[in-house]
DRENDO-1510 file (C-alpha; in Angstrom, 1 decimal, always signed):
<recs>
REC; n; res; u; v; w
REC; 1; UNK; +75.4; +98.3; +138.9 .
REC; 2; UNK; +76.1; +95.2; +136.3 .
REC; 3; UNK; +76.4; +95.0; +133.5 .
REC; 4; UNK; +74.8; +92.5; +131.2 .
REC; 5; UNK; +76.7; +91.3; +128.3 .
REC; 6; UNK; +76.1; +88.9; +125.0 .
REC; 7; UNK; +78.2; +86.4; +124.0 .
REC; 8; UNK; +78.1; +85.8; +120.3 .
REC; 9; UNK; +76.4; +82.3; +119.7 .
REC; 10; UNK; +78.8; +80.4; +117.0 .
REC; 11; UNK; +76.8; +79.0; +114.5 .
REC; 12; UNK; +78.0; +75.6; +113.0 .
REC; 13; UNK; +79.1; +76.2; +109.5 .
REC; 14; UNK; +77.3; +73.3; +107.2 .
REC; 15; UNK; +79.6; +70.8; +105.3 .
REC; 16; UNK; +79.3; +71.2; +102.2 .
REC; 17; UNK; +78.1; +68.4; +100.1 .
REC; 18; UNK; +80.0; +65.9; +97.9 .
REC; 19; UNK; +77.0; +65.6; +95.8 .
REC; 20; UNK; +75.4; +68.4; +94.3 .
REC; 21; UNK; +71.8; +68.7; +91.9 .
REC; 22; UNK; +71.1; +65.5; +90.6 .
REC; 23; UNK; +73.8; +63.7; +91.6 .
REC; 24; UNK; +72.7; +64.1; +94.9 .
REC; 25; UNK; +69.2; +63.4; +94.7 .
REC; 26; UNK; +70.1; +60.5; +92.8 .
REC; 27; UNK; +72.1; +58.8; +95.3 .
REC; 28; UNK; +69.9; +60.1; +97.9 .
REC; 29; UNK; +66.5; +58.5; +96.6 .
REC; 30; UNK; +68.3; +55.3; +95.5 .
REC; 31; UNK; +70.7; +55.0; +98.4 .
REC; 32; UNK; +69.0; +51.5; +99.3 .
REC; 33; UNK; +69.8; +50.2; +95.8 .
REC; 34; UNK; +73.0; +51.7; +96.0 .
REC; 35; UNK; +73.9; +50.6; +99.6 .
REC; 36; UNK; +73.0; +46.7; +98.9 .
REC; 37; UNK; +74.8; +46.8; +95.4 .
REC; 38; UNK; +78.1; +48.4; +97.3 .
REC; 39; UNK; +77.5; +45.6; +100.1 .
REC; 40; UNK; +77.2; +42.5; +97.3 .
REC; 41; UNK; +80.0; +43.6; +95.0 .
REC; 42; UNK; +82.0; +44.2; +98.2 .
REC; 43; UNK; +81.4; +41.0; +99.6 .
REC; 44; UNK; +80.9; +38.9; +95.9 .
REC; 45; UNK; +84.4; +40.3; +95.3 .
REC; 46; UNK; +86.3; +38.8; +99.1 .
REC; 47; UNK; +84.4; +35.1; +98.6 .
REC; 48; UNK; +85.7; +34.8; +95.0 .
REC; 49; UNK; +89.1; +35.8; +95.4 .
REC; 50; UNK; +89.0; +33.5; +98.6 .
REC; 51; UNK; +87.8; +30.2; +97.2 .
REC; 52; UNK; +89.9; +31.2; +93.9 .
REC; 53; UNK; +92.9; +30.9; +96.4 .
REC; 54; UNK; +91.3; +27.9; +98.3 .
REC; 55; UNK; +90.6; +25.8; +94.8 .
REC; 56; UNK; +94.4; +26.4; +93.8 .
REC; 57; UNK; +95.9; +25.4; +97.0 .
REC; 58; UNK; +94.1; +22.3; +97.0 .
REC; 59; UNK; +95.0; +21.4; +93.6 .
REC; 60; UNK; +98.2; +22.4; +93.8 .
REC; 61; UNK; +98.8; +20.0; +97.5 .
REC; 62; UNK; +97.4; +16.9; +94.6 .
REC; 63; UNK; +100.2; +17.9; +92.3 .
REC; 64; UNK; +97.8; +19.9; +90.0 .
REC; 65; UNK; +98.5; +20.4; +86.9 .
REC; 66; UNK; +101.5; +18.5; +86.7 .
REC; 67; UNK; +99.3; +15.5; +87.3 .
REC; 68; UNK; +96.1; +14.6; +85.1 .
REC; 69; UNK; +92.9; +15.6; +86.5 .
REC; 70; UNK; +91.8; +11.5; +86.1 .
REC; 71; UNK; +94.5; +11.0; +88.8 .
REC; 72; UNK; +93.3; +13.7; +91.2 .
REC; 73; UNK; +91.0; +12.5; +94.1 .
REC; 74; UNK; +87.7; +12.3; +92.7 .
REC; 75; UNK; +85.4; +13.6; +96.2 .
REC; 76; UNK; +87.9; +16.4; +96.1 .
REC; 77; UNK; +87.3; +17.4; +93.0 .
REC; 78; UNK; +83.4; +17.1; +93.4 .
REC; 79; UNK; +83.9; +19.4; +96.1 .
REC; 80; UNK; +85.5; +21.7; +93.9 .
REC; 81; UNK; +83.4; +21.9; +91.5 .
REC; 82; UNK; +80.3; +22.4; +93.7 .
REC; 83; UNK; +81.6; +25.3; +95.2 .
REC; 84; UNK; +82.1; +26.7; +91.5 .
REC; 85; UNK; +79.0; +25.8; +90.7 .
REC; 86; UNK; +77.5; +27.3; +93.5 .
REC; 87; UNK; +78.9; +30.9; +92.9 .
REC; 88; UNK; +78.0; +31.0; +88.7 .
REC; 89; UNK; +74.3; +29.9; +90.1 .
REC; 90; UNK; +74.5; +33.0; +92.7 .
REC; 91; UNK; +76.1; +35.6; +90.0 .
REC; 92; UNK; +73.1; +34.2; +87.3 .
REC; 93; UNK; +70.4; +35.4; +89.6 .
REC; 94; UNK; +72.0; +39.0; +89.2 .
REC; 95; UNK; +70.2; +40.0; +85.7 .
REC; 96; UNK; +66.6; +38.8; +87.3 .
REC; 97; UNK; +67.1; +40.6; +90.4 .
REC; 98; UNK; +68.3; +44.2; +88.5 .
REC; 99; UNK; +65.7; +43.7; +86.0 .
REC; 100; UNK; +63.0; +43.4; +88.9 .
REC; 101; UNK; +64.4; +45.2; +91.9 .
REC; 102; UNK; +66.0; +48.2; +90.3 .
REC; 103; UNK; +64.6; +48.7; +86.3 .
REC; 104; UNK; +61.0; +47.7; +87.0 .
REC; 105; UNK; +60.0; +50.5; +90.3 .
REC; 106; UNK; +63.1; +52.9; +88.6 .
REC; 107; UNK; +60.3; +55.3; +87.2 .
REC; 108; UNK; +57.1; +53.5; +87.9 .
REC; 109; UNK; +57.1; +54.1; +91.6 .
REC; 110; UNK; +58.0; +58.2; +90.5 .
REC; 111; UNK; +55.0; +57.9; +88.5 .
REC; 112; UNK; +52.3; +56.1; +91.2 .
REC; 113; UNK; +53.8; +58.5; +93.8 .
REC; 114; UNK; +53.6; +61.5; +91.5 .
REC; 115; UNK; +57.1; +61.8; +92.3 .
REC; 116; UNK; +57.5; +62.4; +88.5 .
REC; 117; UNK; +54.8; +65.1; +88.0 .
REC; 118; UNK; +56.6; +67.5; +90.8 .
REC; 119; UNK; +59.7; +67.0; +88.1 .
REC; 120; UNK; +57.7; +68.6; +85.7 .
REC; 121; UNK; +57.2; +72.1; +87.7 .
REC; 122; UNK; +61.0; +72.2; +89.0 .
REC; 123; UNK; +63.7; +73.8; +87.5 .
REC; 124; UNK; +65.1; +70.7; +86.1 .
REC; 125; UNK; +64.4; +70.1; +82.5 .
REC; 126; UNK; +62.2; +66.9; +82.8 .
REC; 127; UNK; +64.4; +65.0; +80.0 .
REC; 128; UNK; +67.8; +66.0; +82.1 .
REC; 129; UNK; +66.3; +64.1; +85.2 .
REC; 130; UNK; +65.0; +61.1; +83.1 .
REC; 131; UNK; +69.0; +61.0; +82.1 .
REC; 132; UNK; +70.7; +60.7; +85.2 .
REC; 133; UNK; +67.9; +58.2; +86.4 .
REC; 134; UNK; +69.1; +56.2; +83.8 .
REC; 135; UNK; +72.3; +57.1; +84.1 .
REC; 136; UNK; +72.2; +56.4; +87.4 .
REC; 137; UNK; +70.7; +52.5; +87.0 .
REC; 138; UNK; +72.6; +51.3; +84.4 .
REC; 139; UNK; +75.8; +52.5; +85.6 .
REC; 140; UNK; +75.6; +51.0; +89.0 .
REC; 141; UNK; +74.7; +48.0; +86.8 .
REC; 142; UNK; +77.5; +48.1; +85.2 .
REC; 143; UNK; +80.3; +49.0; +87.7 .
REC; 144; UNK; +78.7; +46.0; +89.9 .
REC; 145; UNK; +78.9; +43.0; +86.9 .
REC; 146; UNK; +81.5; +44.4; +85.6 .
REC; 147; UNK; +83.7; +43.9; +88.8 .
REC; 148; UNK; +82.1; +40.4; +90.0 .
REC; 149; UNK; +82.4; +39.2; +86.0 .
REC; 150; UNK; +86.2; +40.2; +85.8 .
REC; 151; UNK; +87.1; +38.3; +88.8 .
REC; 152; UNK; +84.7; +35.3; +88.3 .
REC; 153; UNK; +86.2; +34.8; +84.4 .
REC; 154; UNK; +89.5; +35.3; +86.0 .
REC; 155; UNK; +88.8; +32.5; +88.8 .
REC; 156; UNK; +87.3; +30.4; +85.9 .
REC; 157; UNK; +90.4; +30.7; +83.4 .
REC; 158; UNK; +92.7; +29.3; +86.3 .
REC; 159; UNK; +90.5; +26.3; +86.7 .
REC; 160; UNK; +88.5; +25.5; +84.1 .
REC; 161; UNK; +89.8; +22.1; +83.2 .
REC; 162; UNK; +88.7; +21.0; +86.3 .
REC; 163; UNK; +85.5; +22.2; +87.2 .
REC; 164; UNK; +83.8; +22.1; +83.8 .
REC; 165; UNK; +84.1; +20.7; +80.7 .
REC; 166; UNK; +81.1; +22.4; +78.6 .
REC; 167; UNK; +82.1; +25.9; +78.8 .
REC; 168; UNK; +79.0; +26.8; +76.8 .
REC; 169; UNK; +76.7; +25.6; +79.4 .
REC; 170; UNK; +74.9; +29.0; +80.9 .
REC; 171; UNK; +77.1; +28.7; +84.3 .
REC; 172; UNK; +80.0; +29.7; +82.7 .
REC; 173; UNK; +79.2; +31.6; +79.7 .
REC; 174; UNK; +76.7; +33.9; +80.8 .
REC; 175; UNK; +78.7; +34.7; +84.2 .
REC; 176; UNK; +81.7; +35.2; +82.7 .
REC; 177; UNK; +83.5; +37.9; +80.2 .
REC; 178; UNK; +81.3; +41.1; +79.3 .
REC; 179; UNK; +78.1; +38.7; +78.9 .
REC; 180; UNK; +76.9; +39.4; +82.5 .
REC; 181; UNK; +77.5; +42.7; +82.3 .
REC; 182; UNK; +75.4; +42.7; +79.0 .
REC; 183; UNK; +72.8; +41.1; +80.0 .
REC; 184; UNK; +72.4; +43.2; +83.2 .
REC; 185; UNK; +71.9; +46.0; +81.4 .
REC; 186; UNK; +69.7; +44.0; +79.4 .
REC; 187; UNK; +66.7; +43.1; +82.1 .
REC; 188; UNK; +67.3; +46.5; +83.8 .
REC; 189; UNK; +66.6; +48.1; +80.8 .
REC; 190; UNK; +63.7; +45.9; +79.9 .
REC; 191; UNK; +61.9; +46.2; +83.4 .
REC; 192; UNK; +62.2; +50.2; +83.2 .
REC; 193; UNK; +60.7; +50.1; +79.6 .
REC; 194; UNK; +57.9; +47.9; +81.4 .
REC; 195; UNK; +57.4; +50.4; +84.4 .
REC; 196; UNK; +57.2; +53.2; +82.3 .
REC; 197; UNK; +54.4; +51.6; +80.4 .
REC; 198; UNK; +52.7; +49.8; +83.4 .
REC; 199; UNK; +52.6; +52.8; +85.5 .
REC; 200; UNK; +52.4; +50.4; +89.1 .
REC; 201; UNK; +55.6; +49.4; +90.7 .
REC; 202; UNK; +54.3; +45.9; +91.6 .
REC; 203; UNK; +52.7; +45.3; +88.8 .
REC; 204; UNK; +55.8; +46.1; +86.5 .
REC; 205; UNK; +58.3; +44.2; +88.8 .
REC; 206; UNK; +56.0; +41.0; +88.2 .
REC; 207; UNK; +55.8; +41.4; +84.2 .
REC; 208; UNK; +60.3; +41.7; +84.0 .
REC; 209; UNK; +60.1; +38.4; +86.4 .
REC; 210; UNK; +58.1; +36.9; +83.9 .
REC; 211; UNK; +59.1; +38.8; +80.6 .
REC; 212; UNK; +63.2; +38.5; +82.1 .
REC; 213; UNK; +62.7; +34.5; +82.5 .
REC; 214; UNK; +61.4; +33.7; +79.2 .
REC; 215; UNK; +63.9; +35.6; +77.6 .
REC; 216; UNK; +66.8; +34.2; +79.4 .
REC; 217; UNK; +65.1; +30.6; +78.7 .
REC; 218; UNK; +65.1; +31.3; +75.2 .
REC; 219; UNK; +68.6; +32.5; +75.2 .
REC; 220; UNK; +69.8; +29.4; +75.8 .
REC; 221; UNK; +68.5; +28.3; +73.1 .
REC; 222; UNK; +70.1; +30.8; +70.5 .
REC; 223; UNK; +73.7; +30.3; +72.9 .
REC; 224; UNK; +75.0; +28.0; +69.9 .
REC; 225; UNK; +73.9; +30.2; +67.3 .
REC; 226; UNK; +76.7; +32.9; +68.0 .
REC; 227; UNK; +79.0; +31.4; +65.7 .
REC; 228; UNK; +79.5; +28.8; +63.0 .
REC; 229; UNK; +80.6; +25.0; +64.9 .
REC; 230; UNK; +83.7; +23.1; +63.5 .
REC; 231; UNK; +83.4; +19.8; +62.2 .
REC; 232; UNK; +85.7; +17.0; +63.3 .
REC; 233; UNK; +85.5; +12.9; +62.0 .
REC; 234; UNK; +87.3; +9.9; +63.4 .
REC; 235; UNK; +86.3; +6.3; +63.2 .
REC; 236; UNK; +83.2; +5.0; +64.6 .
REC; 237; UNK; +83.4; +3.5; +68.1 .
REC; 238; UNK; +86.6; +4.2; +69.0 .
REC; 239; UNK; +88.1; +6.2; +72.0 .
REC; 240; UNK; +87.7; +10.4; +72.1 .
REC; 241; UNK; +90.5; +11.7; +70.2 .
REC; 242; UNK; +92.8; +14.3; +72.7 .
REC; 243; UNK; +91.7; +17.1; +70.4 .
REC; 244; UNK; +87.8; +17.3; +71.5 .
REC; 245; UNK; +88.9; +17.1; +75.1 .
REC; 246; UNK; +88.5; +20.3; +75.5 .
REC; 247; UNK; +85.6; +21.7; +73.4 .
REC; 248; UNK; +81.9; +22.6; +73.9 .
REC; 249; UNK; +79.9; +20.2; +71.7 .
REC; 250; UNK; +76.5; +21.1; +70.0 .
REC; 251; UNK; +76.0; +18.4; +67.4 .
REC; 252; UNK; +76.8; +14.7; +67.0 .
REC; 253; UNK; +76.7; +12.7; +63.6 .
REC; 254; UNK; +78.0; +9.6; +61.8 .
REC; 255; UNK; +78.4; +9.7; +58.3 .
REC; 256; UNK; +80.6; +7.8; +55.6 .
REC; 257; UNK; +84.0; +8.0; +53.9 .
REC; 258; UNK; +82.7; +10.4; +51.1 .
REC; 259; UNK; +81.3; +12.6; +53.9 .
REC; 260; UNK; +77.9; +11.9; +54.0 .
REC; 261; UNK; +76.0; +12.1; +57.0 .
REC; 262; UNK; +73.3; +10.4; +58.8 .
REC; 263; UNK; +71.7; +11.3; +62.5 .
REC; 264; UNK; +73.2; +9.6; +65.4 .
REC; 265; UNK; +70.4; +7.2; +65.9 .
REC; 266; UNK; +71.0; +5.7; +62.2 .
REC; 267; UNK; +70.6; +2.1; +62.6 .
REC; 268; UNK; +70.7; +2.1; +66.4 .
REC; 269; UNK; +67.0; +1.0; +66.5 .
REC; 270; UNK; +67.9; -2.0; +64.0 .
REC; 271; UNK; +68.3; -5.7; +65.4 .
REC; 272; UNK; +71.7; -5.6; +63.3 .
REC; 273; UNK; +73.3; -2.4; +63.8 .
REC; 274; UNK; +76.6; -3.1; +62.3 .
REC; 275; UNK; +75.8; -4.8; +59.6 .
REC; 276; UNK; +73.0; -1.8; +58.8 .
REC; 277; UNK; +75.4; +1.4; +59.3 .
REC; 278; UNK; +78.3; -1.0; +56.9 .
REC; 279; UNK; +75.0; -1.2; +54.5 .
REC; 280; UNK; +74.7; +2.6; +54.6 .
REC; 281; UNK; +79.0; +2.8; +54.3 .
REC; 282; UNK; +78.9; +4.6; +57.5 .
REC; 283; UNK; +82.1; +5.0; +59.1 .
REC; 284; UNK; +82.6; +7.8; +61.0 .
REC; 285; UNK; +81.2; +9.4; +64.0 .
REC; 286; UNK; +81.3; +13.2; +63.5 .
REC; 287; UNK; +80.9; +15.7; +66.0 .
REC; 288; UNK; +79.7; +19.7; +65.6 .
REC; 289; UNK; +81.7; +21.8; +68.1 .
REC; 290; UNK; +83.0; +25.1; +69.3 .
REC; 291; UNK; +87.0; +25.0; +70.4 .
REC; 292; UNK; +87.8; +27.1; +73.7 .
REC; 293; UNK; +89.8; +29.4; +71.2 .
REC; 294; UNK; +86.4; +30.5; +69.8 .
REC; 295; UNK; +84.9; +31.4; +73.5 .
REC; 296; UNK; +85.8; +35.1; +73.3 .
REC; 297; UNK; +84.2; +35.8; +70.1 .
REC; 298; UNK; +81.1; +34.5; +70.8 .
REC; 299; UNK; +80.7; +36.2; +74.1 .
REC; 300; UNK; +81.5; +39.3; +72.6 .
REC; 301; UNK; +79.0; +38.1; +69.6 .
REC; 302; UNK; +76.1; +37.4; +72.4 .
REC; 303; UNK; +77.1; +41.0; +74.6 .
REC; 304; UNK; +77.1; +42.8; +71.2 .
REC; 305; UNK; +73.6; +41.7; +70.6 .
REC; 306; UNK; +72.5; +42.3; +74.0 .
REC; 307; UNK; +73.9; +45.9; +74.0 .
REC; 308; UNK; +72.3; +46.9; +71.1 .
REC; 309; UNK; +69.1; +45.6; +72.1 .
REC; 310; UNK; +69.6; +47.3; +75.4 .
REC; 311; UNK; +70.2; +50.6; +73.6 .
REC; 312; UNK; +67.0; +49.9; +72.0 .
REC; 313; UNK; +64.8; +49.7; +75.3 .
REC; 314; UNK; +66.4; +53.1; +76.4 .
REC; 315; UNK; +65.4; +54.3; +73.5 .
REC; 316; UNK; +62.5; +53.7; +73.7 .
REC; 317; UNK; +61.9; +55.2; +76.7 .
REC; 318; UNK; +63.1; +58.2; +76.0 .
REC; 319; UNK; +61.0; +58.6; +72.8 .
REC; 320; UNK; +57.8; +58.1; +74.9 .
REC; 321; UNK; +58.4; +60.4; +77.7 .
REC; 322; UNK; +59.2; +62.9; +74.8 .
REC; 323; UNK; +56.1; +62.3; +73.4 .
REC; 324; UNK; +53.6; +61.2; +76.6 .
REC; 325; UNK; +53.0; +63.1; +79.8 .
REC; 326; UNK; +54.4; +61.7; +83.1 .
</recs>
């Protein structure tokens, strides 16, 4: 007679989970936001340290900087500074494309799905989830520009009298030093303010395209504004002095001995130019400027700004959900 006999069936014990509660769900709903931001910063991070290494070698072969830039091949150095060019124009798209992509369809796609209304019966205080939602945006916001902006200003610092000469100019000033990472958090937190009002994914990501555009337009507007310009005379028509080589400039003038001055087109318009601007006792051109010295301060100016309006928009948000339904 046999016998029959069990075996015990082994059951596979379940990993346990890195993430746990919120954090999990977090990085579980948004894992395709957090995947492509891991795979640009990745990626934005090898190409600049590489050309960084690339631009120095070849200016270092020309005998850079012991040798004048004037002296340096000049389709070289166009080269150069294309390539430059062509990586602050990549790292300026990043503000539109966090304020549309991840702020706008952050909580208006919980809200058209009803994803936001099961919250509301869970376990989960509905405030707690709201927080690590926006916990969740803004910080992968900010580990992302804060990486690409460190290594971009430090790129820039190593090369900057050779690739541009008007560090104020958007490329450089918004892409480099805590202003990207300020203004990131800036759009994102403007497009979730606008999906939470809007309701409609689509319909929110168009308004931050359009609301984010205008406002970076108009920033560059209010750029010069951070701080107060210095003021620097020499005689009319003669050569640059060595001391404005190396500043951003935002005004131009000529005035007279006393210190009087007149707009640049004084006289210009006049069949006897000369003989006009000597009528007027004009004798100096004058140029309003901001020295490279004075760069850090108004970045950190313009970020400050941006932060606190940024703090504003989260604010707000969580003042309506407070007081609104989901």
């Amino acid at each position: 007679m046999s016998t029959l006999t069990s075996t015990p069936v082994q059951q596979k014990t379940a990993r346990p989970r890195r993430l746990r509660g919120l954090a999990w769900l977090m990085a579980r709903q948004h894992r395709s936001a957090l995947l492509a931001c891991t795979a640009v910063t990745v990626l934005g991070a090898a190409w600049i340290i590489y050309q960084r290494g690339v631009m120095l070698d070849t200016l270092h072969d020309q005998g850079w900087p012991g040798k004048s830039t004037e002296t340096l091949d000049s389709a070289t150095l166009q080269h150069l500074s294309d390539t430059f060019s062509n990586a602050a124009r990549y790292l300026g798209y990043l503000p539109m494309l966090f304020g549309v992509f991840l702020g706008a369809p952050l909580i208006s796609s919980d809200q058209e799905n009803g994803t936001s209304r099961l919250v509301t019966t869970q376990s989960v205080p509905r405030m707690r989830w709201l927080l690590w939602k926006l916990g969740f945006a803004l910080g992968l916001v900010l580990v992302m520009t804060g990486i690409l902006a460190t290594l971009f200003t430090w790129w820039y610092r190593a090369v900057h009298p050779v690739v541009f000469n008007n560090w104020l100019d958007g490329a450089v000033f918004d892409n480099t030093g805590p202003v990207l990472t300020a203004l990131s958090l800036f759009t994102t937190s403007l497009g979730i303010v606008i999906g939470t009002l809007m309701r409609r994914a689509v319909t929110a990501m168009t308004l931050t395209f359009v609301g984010s555009a205008a406002f970076l337009l108009v920033a560059d507007h209010f750029r010069p504004r951070l701080g107060t310009p210095r003021r620097f005379a020499f005689p009319l028509n003669t050569d640059t002095p060595s001391a404005l080589h190396d500043v951003a400039q935002v005004d131009q003038w000529v005035g007279t001995a006393s210190g009087k001055l007149y707009g640049w087109g004084t006289c210009v318009n006049d069949s006897a130019t000369d003989a006009c601007r000597a009528k007027l006792g004009i004798v100096n051109s004058v140029w309003d400027y901001f020295g490279y010295d004075q760069m850090g301060t108004l970045q950190w100016t313009g970020a400050g700004l941006l932060l606190v309006g940024s703090a504003a928009l989260v604010a707000l948000v969580l003042w309506r959900t407070r007081r609104h339904p989901f």
